[in-house]
N, C-alpha and C positions, 0 to 999 in steps of 0.2 A: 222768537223766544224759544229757548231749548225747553222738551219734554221734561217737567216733573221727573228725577227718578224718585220712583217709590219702592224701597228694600224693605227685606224680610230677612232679618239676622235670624237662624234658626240651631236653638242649642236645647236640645230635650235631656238634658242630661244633668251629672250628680253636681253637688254643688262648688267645689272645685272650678271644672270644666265650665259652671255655666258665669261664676264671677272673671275666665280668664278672656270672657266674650267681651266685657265689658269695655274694651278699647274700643272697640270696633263703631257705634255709635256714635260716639266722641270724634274720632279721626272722617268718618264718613261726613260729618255735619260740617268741620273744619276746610275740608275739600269743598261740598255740595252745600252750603246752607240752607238752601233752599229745599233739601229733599225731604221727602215722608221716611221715617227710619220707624219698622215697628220690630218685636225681638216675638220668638215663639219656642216656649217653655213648658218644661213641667208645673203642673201649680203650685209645686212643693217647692221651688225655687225663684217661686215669682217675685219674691221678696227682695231679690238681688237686684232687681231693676224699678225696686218703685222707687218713685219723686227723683228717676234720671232724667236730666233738664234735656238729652241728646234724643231719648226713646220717644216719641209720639203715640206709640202704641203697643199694649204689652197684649200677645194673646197667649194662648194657653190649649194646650194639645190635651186629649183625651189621654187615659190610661189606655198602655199600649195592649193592655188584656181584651179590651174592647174591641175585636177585629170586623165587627157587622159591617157590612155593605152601611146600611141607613148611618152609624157613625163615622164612616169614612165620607159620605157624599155632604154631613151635615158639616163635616170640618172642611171640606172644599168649596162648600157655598160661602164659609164666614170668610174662609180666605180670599177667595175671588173678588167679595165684594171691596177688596181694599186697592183693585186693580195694581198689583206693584211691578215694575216692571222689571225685578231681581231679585233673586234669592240666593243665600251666603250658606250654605249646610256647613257646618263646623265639625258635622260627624255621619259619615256615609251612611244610611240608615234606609233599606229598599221601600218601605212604607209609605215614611217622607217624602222620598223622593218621588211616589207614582201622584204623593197626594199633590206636589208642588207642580207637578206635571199637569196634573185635571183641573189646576187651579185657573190655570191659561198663564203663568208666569211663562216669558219669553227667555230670557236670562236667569238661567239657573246654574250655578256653580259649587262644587262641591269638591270632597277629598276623594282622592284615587281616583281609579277609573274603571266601576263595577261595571258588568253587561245590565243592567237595570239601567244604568246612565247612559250608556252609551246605546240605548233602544227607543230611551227619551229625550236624544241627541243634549245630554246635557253637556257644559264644560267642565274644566277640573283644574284643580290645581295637585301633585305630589309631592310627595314628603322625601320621595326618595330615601327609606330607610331611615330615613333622619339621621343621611350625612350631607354639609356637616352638622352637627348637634344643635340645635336653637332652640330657646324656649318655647311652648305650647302657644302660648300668648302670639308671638311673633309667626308661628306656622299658621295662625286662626287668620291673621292680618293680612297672608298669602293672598285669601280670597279677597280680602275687601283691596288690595291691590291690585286685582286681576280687574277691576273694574274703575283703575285710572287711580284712587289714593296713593299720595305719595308718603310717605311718613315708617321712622321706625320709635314715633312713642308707646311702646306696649305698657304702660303705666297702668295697671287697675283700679278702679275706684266705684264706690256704690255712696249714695248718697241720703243723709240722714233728715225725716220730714221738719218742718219748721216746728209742729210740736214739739218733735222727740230735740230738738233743738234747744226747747225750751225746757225741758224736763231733763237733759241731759245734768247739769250742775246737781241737781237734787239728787239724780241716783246715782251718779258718780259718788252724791255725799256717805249718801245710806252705803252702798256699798263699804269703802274706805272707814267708815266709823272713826276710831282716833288712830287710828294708822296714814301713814304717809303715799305707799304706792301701793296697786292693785297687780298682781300679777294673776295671771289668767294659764289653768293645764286643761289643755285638752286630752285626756288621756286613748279613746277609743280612735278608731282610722274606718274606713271602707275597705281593710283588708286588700289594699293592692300594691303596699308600698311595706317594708322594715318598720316595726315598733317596740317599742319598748314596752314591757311587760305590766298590768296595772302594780305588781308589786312596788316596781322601781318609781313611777310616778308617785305612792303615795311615801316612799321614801322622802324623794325630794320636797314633796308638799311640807311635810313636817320638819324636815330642815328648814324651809324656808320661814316655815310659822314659829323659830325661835329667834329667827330677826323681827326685833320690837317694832318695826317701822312696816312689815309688809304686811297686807292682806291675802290669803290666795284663796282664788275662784277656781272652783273645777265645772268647766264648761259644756261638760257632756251632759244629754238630756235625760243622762240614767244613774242613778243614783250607787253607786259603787261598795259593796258594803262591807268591802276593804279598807276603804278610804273611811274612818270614823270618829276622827280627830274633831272635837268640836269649833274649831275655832278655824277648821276647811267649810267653806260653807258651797251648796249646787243653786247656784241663782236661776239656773236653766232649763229645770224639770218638766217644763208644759209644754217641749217639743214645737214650739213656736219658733221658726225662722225668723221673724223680726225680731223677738227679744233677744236672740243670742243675738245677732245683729248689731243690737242696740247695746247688750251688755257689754260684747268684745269692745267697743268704742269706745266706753269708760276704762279699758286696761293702760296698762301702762308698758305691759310687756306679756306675749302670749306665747307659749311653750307648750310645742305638739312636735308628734313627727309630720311626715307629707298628709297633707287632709284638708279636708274644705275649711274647717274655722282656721286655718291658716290663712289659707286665700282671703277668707274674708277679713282677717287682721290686719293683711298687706294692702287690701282695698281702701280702708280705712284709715289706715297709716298708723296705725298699733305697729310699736314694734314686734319683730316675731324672735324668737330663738327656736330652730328649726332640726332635728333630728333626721340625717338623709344617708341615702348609701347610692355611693358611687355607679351602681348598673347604670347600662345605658336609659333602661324603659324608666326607672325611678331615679336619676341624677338630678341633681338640684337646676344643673345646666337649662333641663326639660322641664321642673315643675316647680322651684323654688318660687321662693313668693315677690311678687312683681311690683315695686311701685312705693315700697316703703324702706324706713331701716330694717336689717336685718344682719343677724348672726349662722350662719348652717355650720351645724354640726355634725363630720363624717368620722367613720370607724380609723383607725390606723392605719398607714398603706396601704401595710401587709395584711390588715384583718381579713381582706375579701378573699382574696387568694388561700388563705391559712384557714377559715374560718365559715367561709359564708356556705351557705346548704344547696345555693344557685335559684332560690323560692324565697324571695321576697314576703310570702306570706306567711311565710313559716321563722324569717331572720328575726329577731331579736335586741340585736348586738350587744348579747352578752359573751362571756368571755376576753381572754389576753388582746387588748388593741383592739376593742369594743370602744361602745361609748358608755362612761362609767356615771354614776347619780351624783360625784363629786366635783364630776369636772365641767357638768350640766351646771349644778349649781355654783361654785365658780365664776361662770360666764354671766350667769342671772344679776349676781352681785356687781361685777362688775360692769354691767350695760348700765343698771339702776344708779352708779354711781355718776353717770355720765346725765343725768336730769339735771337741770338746778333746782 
């Protein structure tokens, strides 16, 4: 009988990046059924992977501020003790990499090929520039490839407890009140991608609230106080990972730019309408959302070349062959029309 494999899918990272892991367990169980597959997270994102039927064990890495020797060697004991005989780094990280090293894992695989790896004779997989283009999801998959998977479903998906299963219809209700759809703005980002300004989201919010049939959710955990329309309501203030979670589930349609409650829309299978600019580092090609319907929204050809500042943190897409609050809403009306 062949060895148990026992993986260590490892994503310490924002929430985005840590819902684009999500295939990886799924595709690995479908190949190995028989394997141990545990995931290793920030605790802030642990919520991405609870009640995943694929994950057997979710652990949880220290804040990276904690550099002690005694918290390094305590987080090498808890890993060892799961004897795995492979680990999947999703993001080159020196730390991780010495901790998976001391861990006694044999099979360690990651991205690029840092001298820290190559001292710990790890393996690698490259990105090569990321030519040609592929999405994030599908680059993650490299590695669980590199260890015999065959498959290109980079589908993502997170999965809702039998509670919130049962509790779903009721907030769904609360939410909707005597309105027909839920539309969901996520207005703030992690600042690494073009966005649109909060003026311009709370434009479209109020357009949208003179259609008698929609409700809109502003999904950000901070209360806007731009945004003062009574009839926007923030269902999301307590900073809780599961409840947006649980809230974006009951949308109908969610409208952000590039950002994790994107991801997590698409995991879910919320539609998204998605706000993106062409660069290679932020193309939707690279971070669009995976595994649902969806609409992406880009500037005008010409806009990038005529317009853009070459700093994503600073684009906007305002101005001539931007992306304008009309033509976003527009798009909303008509995805919504396509429900029965």
């Amino acid at each position: 009988m062949a060895k148990q494999k026992r993986i260590l899918i490892v994503r310490p990272d924002r929430v985005g990046d840590v819902v684009l892991s999500t295939p990886l367990p799924r595709e690995i169980k479908k190949e190995f059924p028989n394997s141990f597959v545990a995931v290793l997270l920030k605790k802030y994102t642990a919520d991405i992977y609870l009640n995943n039927p694929y994950v057997d064990k979710i652990l949880l890495i220290d804040d990276e501020d904690d550099n002690s020797l005694i918290s390094f060697f305590r987080q090498v004991k808890e890993i060892r003790k799961y004897k795995f005989t492979h680990s999947l780094s999703l993001l080159p990280k020196e730390k991780i990499n010495y901790l998976l090293f001391f861990a006694g894992i044999l099979n360690r695989i990651g991205v690029g090929h840092k001298f820290y790896q190559f001292i710990t004779f790890s393996r690698y997989v490259s990105r090569n520039k990321y030519i040609p283009l592929r999405h994030e999801a599908d680059y993650c998959m490299d590695l669980a490839r590199k260890i015999g998977i065959k498959t290109d479903d980079i589908a993502t998906e997170i999965f809702l407890t039998d509670e919130e299963k049962k509790q779903f219809a009721n907030k769904r209700k609360e939410l909707l009140g005597d309105k027909k759809f839920l539309v969901g703005i996520h207005g703030t980002s992690g600042n690494s991608s073009p966005n649109w300004t909060l003026t311009r989201y709370k434009e479209l919010a109020e357009m949208l609230c003179n259609k008698d049939n929609l409700k809109v959710l502003i999904t950000d955990n901070i209360k806007h106080d731009i945004i003062d329309n009574p009839k926007i309501i923030f269902p999301t203030l307590s900073n809780n990972l599961r409840e947006l979670i649980f809230t974006i589930a009951c949308l109908d349609v969610m409208i952000s730019s590039s950002t994790g409650p994107m991801h997590l829309a698409a995991a879910l299978k919320v539609k998204t309408i998605s706000l993106f600019c062409p660069m290679t580092a932020c193309s939707p090609k690279l971070w669009g959302p995976m595994g649902n319907e969806k609409r992406i929204i880009l500037p005008d050809e010409n806009y990038c070349s005529n317009k853009c500042p070459g700093d994503p943190k600073i684009c906007n897409f305002e101005g001539e062959g931007g992306i304008n609050v009309s033509s976003v809403y527009n798009i909303v009306i008509e995805e919504l029309t396509k429900f029965k």
